[in-house]
FITORGU-281894 format. One record per residue: residue number from 1; x, y, z of N, C-alpha, C, CB in turn. Coordinates in Angstrom, 3 decimals. Glycine has a CB too. Layout:
[node NUM,[X,Y,Z],[X,Y,Z],[X,Y,Z],[X,Y,Z]]
...
***
This chain:
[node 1,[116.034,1.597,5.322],[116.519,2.095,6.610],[115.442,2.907,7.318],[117.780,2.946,6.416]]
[node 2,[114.728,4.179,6.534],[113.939,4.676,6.938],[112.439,3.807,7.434],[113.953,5.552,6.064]]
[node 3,[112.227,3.100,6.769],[111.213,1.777,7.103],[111.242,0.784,8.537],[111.533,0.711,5.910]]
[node 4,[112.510,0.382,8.615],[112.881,-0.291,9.673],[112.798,0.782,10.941],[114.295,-0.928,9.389]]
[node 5,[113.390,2.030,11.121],[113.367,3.469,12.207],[111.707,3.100,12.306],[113.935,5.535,11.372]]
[node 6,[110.689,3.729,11.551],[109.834,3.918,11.876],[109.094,2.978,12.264],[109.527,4.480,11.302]]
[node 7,[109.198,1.526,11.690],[108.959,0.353,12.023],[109.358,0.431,13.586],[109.690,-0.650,11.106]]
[node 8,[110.388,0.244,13.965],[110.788,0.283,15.620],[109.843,1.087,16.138],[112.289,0.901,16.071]]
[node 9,[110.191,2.656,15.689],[109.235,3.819,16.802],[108.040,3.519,17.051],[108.974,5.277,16.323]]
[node 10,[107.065,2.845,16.142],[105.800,2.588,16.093],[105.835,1.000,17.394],[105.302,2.342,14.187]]
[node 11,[106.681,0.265,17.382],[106.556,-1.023,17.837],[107.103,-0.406,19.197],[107.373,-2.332,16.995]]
[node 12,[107.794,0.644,19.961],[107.962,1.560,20.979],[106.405,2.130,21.369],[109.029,2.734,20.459]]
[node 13,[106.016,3.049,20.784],[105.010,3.231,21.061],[103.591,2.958,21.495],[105.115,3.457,20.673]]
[node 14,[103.518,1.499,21.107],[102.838,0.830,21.229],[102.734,-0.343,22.591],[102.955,0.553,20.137]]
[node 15,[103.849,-0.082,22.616],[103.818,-0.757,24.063],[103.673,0.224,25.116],[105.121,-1.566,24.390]]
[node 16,[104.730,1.238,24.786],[104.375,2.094,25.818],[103.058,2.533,26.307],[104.906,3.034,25.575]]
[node 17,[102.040,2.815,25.297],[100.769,3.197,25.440],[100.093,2.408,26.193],[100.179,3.340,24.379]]
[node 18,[100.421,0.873,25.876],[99.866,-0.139,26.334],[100.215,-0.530,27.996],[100.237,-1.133,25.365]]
[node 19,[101.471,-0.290,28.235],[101.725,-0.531,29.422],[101.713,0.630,30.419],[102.817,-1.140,29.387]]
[node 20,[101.773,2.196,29.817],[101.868,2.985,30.933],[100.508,3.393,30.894],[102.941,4.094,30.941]]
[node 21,[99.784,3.392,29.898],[97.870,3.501,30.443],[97.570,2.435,31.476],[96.541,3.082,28.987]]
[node 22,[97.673,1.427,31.187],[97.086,-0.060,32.481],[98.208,0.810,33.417],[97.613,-2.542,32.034]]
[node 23,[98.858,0.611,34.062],[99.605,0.855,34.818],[99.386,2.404,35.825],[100.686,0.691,33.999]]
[node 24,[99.154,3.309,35.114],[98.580,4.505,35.396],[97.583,4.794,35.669],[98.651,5.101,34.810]]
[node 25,[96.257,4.456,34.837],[95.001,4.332,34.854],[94.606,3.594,36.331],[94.599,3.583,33.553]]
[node 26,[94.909,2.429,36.289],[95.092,1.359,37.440],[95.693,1.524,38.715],[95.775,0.393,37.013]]
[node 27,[96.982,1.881,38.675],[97.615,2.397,39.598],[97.787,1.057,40.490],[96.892,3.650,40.186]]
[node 28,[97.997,-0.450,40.157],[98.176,-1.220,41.167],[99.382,-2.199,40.313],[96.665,-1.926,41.764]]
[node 29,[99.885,-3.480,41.114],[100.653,-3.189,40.645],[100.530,-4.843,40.021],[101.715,-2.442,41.435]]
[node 30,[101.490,-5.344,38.897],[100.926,-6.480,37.793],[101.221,-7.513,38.540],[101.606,-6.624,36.228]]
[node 31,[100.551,-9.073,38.730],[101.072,-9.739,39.446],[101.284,-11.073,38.761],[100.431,-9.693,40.546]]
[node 32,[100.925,-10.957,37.753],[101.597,-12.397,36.569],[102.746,-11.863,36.027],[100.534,-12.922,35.017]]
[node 33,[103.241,-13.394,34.937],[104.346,-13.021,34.820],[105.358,-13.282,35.192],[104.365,-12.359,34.940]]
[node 34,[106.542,-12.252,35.463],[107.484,-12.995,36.483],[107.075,-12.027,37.496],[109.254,-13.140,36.160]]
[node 35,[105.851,-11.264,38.040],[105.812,-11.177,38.886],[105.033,-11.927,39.830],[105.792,-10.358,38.799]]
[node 36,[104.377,-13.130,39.229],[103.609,-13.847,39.831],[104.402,-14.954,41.137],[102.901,-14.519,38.639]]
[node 37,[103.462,-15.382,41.883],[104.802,-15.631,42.984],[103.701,-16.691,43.723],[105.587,-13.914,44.197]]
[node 38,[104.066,-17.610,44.630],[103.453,-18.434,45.222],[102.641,-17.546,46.670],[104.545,-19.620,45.483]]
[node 39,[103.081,-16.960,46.691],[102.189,-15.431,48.236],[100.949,-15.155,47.286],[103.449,-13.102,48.666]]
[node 40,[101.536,-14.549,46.106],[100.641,-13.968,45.604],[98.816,-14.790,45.724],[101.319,-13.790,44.207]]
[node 41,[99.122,-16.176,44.955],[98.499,-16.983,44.594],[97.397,-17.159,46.249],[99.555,-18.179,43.948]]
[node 42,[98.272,-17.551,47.053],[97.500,-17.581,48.664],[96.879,-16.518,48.975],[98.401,-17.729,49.899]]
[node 43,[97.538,-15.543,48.942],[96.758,-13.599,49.321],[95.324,-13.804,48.903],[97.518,-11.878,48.046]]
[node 44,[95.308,-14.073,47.184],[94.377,-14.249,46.232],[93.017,-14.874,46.805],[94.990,-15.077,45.181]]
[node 45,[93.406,-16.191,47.271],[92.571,-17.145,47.781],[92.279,-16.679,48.828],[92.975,-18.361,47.893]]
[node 46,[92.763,-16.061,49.956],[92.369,-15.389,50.817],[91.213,-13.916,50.461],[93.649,-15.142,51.385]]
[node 47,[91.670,-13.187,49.915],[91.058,-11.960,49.658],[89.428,-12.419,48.825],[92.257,-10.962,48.632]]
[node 48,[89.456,-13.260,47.810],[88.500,-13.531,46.861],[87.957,-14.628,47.871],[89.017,-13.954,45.250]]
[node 49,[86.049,-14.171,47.268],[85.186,-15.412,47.768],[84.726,-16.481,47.044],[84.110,-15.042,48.238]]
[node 50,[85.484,-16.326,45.624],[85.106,-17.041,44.663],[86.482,-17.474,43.781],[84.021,-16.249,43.925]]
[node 51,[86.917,-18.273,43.376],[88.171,-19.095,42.500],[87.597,-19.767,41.786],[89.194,-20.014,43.154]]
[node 52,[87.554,-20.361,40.332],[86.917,-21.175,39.543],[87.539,-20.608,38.413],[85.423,-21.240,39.621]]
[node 53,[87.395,-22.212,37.550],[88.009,-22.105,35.828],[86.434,-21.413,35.202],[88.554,-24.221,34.842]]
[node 54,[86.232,-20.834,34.348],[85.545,-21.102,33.429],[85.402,-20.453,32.051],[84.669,-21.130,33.935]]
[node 55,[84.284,-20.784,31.119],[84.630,-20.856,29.598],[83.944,-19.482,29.089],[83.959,-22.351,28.762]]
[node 56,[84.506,-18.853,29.277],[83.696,-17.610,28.257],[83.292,-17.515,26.983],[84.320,-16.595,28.119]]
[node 57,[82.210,-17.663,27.438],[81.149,-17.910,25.461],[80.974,-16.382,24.732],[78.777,-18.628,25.703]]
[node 58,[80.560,-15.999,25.299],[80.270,-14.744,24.261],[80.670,-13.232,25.039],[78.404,-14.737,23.799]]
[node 59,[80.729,-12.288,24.494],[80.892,-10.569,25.458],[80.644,-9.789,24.366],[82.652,-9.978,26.274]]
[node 60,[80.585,-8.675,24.727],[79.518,-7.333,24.501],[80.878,-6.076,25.023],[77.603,-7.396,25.937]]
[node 61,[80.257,-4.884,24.455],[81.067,-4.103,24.887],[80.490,-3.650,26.323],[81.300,-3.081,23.879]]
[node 62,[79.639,-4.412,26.801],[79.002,-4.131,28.570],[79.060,-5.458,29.171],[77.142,-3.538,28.767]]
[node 63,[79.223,-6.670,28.841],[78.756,-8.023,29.526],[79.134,-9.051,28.472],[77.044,-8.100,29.906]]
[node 64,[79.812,-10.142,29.487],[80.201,-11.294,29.062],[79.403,-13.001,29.924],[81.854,-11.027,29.278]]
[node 65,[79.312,-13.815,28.999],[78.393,-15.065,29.325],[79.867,-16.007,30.023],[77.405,-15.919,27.555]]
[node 66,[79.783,-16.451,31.272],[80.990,-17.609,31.293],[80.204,-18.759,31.935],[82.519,-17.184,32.296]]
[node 67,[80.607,-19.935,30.888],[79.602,-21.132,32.398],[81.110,-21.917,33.103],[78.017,-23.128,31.362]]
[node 68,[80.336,-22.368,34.117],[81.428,-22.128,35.156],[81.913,-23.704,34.834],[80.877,-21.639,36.991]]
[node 69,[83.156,-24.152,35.057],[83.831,-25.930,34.605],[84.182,-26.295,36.010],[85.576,-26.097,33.369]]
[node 70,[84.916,-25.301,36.703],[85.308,-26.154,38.147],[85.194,-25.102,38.804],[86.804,-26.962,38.428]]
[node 71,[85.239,-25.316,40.208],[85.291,-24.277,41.313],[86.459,-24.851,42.683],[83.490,-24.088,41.924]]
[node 72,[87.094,-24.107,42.821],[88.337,-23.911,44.177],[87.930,-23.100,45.234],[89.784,-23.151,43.742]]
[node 73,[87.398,-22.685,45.039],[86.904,-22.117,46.542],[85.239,-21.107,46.053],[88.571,-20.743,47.400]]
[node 74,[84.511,-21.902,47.181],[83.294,-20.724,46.747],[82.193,-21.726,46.690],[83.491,-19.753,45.065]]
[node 75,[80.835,-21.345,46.625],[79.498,-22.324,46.219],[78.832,-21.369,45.599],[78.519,-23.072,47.448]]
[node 76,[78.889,-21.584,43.773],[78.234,-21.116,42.442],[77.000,-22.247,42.513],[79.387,-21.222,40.878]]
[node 77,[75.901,-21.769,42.364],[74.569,-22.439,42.204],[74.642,-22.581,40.551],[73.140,-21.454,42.867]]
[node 78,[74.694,-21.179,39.907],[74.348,-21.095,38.535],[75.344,-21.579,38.163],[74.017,-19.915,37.908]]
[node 79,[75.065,-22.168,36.554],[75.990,-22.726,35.807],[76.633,-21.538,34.690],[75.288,-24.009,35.136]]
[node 80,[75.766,-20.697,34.748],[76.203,-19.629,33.466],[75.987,-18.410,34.075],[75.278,-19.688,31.963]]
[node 81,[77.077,-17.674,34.171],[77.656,-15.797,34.998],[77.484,-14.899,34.136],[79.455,-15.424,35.444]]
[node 82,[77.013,-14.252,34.360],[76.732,-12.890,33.490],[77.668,-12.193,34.154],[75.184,-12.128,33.495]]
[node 83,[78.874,-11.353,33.657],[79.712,-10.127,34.801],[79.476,-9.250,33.469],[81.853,-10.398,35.574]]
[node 84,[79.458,-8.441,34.265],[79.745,-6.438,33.487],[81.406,-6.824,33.023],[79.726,-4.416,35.298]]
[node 85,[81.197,-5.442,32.132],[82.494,-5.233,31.334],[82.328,-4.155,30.629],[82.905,-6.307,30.428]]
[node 86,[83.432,-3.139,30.610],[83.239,-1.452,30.133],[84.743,-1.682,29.069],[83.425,0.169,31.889]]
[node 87,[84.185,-2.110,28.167],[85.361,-2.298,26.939],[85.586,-0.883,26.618],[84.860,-3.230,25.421]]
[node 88,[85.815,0.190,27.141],[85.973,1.599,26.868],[86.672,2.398,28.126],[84.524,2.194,26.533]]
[node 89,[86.922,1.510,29.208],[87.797,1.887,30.088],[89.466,1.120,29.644],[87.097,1.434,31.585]]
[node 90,[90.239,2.407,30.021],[91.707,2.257,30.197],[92.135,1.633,31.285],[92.340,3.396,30.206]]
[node 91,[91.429,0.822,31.847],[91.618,-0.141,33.348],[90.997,-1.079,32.807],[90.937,0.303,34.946]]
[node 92,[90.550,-1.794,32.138],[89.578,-2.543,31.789],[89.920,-3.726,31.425],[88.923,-2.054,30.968]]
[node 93,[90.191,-5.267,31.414],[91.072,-6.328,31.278],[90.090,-6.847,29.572],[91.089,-7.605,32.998]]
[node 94,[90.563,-7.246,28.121],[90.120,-7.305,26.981],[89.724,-8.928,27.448],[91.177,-6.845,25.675]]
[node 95,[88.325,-9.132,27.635],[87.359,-10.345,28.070],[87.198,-10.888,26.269],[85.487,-9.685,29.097]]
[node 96,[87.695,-12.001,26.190],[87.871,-12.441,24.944],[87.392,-14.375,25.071],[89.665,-11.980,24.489]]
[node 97,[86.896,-14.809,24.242],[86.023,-16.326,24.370],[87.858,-16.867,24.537],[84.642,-17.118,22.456]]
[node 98,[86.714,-18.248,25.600],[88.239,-18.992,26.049],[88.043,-19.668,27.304],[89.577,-17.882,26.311]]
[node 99,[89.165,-20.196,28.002],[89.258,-20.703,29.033],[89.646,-19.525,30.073],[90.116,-21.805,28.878]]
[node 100,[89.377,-18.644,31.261],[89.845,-18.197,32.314],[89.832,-18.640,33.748],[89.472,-17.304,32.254]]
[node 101,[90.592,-18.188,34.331],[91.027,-18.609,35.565],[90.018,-17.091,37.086],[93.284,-18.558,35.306]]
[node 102,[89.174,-17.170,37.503],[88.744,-16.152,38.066],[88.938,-16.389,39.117],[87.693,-15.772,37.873]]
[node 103,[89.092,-15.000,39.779],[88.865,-14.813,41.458],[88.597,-13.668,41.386],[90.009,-15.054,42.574]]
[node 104,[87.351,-13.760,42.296],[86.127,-12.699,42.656],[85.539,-12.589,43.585],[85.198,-12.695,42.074]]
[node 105,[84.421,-12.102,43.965],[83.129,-11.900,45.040],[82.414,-11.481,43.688],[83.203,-10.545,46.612]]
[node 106,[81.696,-12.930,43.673],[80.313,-12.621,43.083],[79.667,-11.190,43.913],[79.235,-14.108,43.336]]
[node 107,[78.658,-10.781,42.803],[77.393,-10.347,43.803],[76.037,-10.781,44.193],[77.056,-9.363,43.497]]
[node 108,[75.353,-10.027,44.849],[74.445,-10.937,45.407],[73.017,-11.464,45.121],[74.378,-10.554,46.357]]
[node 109,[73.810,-11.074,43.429],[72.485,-11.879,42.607],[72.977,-12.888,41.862],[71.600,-10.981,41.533]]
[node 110,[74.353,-12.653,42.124],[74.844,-13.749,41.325],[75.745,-13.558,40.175],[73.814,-14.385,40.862]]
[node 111,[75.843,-12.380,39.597],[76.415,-11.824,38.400],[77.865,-11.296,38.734],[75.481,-10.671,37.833]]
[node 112,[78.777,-11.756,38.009],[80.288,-11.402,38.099],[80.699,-10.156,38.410],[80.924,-11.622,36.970]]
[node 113,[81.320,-8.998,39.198],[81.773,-7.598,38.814],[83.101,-7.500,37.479],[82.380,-6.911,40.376]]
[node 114,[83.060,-6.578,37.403],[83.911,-5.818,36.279],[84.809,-7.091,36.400],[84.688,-4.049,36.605]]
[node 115,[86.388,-7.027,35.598],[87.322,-7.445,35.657],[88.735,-6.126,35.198],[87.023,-8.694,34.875]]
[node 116,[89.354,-5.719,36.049],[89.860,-4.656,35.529],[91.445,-5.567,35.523],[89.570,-3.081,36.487]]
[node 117,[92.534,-4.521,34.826],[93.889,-5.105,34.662],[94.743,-4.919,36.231],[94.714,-4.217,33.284]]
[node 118,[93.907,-4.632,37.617],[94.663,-5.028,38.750],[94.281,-6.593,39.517],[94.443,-3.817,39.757]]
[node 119,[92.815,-7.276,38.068],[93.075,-8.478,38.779],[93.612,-9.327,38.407],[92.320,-8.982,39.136]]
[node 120,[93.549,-10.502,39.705],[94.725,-11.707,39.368],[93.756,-12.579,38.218],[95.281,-12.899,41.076]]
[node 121,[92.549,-12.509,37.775],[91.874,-13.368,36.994],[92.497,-13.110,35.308],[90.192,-13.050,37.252]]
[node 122,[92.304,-14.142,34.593],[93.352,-13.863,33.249],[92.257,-14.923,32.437],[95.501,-14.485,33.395]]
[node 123,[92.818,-14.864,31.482],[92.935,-15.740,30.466],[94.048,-17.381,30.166],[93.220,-14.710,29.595]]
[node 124,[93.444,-17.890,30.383],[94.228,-19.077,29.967],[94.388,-19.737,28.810],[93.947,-19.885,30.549]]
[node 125,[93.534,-18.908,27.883],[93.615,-19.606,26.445],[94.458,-18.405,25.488],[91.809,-19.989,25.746]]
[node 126,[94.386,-17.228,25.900],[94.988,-16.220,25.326],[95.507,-15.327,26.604],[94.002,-15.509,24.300]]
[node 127,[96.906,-16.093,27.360],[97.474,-14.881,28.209],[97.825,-13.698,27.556],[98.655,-15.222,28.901]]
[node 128,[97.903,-12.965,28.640],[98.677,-11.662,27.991],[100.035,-11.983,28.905],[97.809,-9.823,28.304]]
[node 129,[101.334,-11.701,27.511],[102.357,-11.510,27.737],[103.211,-10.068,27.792],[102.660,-12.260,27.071]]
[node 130,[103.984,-10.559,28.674],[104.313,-8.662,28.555],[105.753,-8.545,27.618],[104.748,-7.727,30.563]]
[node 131,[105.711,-7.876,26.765],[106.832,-7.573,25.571],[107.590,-5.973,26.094],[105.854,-7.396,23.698]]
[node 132,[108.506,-6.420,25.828],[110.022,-5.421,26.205],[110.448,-4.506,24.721],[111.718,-6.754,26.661]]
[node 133,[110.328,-3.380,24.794],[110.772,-3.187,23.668],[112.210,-3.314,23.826],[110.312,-2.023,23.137]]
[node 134,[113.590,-2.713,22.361],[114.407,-3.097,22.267],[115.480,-1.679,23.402],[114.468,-3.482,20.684]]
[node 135,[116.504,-2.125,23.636],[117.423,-1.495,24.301],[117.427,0.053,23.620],[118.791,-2.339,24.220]]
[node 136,[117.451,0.511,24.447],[118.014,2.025,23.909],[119.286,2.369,23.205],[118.158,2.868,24.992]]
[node 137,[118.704,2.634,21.994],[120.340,2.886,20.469],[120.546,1.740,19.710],[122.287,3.109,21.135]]
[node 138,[119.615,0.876,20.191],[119.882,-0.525,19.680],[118.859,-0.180,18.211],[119.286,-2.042,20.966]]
[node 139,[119.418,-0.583,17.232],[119.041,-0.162,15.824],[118.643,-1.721,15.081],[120.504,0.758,14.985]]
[node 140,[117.523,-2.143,15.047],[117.402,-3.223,14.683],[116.287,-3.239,13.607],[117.264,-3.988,15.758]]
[node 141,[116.327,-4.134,12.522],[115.762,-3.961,11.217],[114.033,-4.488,11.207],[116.779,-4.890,10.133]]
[node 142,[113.459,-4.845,10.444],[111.781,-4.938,10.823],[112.038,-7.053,10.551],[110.209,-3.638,9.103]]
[node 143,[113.393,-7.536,10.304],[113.708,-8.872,10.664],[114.356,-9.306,12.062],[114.535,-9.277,9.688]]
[node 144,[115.012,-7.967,12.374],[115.467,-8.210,13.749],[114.539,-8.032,14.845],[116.525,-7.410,14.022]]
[node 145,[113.770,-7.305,14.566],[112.286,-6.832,15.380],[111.276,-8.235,15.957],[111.166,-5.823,14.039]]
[node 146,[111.007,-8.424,14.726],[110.211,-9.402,14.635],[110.871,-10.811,15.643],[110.051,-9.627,13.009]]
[node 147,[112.577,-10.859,15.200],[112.939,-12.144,16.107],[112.872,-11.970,17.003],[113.944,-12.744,16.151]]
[node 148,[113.032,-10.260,18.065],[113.303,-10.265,19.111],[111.476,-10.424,19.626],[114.350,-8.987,19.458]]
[node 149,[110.749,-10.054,19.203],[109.019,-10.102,19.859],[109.044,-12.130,19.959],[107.251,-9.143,18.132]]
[node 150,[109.568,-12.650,18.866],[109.547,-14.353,18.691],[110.050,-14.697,20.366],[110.962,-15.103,17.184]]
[node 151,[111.492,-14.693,20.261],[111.919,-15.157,21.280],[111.145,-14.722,22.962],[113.293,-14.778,21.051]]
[node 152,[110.830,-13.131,22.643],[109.837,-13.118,23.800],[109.285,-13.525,24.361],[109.293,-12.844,23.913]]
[node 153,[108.307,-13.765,22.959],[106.897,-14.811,23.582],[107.067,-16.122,23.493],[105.473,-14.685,22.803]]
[node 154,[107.763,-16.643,23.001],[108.636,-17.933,23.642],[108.611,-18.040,24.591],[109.820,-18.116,23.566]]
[node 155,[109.880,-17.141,25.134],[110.210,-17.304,27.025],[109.108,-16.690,27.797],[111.743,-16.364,27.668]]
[node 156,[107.914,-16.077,27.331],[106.971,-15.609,28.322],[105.740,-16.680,28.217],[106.509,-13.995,28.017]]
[node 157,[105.525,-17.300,27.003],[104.784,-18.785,27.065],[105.134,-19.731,27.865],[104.832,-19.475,25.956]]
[node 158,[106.110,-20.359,27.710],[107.031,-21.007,28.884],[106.854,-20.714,30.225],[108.357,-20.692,28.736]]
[node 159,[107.002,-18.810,30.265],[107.128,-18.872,32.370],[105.513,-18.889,32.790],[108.068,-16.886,33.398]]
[node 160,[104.712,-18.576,31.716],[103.295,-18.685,31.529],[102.876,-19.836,32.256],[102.888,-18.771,30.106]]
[node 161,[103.638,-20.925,30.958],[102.827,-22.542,31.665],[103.244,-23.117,32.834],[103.004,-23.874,30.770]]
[node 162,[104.743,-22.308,33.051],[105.516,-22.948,34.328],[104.452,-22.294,35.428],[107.427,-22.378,34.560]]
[node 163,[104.576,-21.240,35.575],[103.442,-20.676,36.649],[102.141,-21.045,36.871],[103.197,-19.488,36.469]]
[node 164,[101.638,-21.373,35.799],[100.037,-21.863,35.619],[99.859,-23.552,35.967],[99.502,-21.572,33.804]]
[node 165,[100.784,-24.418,35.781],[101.009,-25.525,36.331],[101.042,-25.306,37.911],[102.208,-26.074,35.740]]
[node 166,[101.538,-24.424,38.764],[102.131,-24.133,40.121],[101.091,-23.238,40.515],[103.672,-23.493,40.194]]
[node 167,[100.234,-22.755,39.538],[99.326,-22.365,40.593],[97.780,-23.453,40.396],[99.022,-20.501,40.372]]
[node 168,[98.126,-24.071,39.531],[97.076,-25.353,39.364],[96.775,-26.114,40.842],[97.820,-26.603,38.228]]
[node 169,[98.536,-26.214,41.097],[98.584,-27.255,41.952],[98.418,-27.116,43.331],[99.606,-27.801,41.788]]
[node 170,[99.068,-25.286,43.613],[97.742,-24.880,45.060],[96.605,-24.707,44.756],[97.821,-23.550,45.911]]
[node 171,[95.777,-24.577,43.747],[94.425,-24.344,43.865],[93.823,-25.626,44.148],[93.855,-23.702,42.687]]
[node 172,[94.071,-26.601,43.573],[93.777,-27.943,43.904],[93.855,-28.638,45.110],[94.377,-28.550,43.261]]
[node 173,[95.136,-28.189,45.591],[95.314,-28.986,47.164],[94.584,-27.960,48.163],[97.214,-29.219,47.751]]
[node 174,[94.527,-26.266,47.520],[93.891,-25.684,48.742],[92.143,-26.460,49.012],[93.831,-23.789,48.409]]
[node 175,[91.340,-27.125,47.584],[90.295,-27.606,47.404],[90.404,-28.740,48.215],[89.988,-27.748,46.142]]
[node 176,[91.445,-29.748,48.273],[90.911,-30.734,48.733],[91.151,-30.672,50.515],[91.519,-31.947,47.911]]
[node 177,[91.826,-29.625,50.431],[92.150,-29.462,51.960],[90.400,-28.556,52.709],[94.017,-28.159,52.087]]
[node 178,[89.971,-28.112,51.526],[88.232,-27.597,52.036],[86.969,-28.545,52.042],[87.642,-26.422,50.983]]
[node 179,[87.199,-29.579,51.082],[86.455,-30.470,51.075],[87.094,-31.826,49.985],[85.126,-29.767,50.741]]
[node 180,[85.948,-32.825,50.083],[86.447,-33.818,50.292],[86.645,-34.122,48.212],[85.383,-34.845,51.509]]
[node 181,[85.786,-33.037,47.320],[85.440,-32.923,46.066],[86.712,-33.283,45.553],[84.853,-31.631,45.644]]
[node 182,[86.999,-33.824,44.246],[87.918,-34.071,43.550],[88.042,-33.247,42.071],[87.826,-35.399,43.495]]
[node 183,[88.636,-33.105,41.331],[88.496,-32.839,40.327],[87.491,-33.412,39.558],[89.414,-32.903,39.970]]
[node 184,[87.269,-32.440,38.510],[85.652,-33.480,37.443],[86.708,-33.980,36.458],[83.876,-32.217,36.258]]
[node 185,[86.225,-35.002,35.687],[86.906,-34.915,34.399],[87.100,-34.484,33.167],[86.925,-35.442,34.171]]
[node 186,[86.167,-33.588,33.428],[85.793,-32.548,32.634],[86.905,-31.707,32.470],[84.689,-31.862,33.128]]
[node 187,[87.568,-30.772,34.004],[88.704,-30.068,34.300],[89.656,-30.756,33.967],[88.853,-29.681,35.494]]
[node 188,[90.047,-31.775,34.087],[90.896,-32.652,33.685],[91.370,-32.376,32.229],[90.313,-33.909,33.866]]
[node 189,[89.893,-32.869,31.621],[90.240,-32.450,30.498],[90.891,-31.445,29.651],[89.634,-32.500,30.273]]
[node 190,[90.062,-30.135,30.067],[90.436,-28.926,29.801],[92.158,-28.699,30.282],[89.343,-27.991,30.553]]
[node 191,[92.219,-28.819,31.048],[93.404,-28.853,31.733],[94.773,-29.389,30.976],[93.109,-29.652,32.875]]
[node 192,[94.192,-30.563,30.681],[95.449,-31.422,29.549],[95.434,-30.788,28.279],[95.116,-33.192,29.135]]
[node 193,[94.858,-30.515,28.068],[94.231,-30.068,26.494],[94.782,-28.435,26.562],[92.062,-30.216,26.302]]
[node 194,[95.153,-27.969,27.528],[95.701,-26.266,27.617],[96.945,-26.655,27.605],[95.332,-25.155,29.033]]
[node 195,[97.530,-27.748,28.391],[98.741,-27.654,28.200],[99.442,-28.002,27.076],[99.150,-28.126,28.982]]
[node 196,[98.897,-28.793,26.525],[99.233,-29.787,25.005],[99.274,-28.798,24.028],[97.959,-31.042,24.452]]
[node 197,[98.213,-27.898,24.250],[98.465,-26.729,23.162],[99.512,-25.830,23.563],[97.198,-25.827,22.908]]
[node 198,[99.898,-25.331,24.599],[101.083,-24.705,25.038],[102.426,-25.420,24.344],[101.101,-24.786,26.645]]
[node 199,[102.483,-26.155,24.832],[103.879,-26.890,24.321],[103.390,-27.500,22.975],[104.541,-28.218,25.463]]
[node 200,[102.502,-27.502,22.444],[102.737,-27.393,20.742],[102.842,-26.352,20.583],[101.791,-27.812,19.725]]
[node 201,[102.824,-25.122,21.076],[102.825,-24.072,20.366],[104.404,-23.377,20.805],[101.415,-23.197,20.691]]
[node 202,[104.844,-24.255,21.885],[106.418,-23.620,22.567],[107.542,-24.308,21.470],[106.838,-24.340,24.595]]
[node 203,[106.946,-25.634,20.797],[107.745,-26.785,20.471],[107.801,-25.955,18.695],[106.819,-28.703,20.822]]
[node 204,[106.874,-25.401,18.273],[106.005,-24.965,17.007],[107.527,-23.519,16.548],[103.738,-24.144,17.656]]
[node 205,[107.357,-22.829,17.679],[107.982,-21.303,17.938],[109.575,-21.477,17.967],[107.424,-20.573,19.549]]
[node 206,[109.858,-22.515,18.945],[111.599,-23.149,19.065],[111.926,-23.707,17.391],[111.753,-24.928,20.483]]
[node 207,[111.409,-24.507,16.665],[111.571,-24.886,15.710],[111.692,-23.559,14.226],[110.531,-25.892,15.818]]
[node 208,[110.675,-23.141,14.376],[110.406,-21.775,13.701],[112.073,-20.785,13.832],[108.859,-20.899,14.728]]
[node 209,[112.421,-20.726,15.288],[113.667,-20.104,15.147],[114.610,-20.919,15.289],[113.880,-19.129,15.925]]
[node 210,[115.021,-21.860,15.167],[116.184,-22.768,14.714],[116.340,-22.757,12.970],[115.835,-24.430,15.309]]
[node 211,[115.717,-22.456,12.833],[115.428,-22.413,11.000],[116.478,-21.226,10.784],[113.435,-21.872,10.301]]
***
């Protein structure tokens, strides 16, 4: 009993830290998620001079390597971005190897700025989902814990890919409505290959709790 209490308080705490530092620190406000929204996505494209997928190879606790796979709005000469990164700020978005989704203003040498947790740029190979802790008085064991974080990230994988499909599909038409470029097949690739792992991993998680 005493195991499971402290088990909870600790799995409380931990979010809290997590969500009211970004949130505070930052002071803007989250826009994935279910707060992500089809405005949002346009604002984005408007505000940023730069939109593009690309693959982050390596990072540092100051700087991360990304070479760039496609571009939606913008003209990248270089194939490989150097951006800053202050892995020691409480605003600071955790730049981890993978597929991301960016929108920026390069600068004017060419090198990425920061990425802090008020931008819309993410991760697509490792979103961050946002976890709820449990109801207040609600007394649940370190098995009930665990199902309720399962089902979470279930339904936040899911509104993940639902959103990320929908904003695929304005970034794409806003491209072909700028020029005449098509997708590579390269993006293509990547593209199929993110989702396939999503829904093995939605199909993987549903099964896991039907058991």
């Amino acid at each position: 009993m005493l195991d499971s209490i402290l088990t909870r308080i600790l799995f409380i705490i931990i979010l809290c830290v997590f969500r009211c530092s970004a949130i505070s620190a930052c002071e803007c406000q989250l826009l994935r998620g279910e707060k992500w929204s089809y405005a949002h996505v346009e604002e984005q494209l408007r505000k940023n001079q730069h939109v593009f997928i690309g693959q982050v190879l390596s990072h540092t606790n100051h700087s991360f390597q990304v070479k760039v796979l496609d571009v939606f709005k913008g003209q990248i000469d270089q194939q490989v971005l150097v951006g800053t990164y202050n892995g020691y700020s409480s605003c600071a978005t955790s730049v981890r190897e993978g597929l991301w989704i960016f929108y920026t203003t390069l600068a004017p040498d060419g090198s990425l700025p920061a990425i802090d947790a008020c931008s819309f740029s993410g991760s697509l190979t490792h979103p961050e989902l946002s976890l709820v802790p449990p109801k207040p008085g609600a007394l649940l064991d370190s098995v009930a814990q665990h199902k309720l974080m399962e089902d979470q990230q279930l339904r936040q994988s899911a509104l993940f890919m639902h959103n990320w499909l929908s904003e695929y599909t304005i970034l794409t038409t806003y491209r072909s409505k700028m020029t005449t470029q098509g997708p590579s097949l390269l993006l293509l690739y990547v593209f199929c290959s993110t989702l396939i792992i999503l829904v093995v991993a939605l199909l993987y998680q549903a099964q896991r709790n039907a058991k």
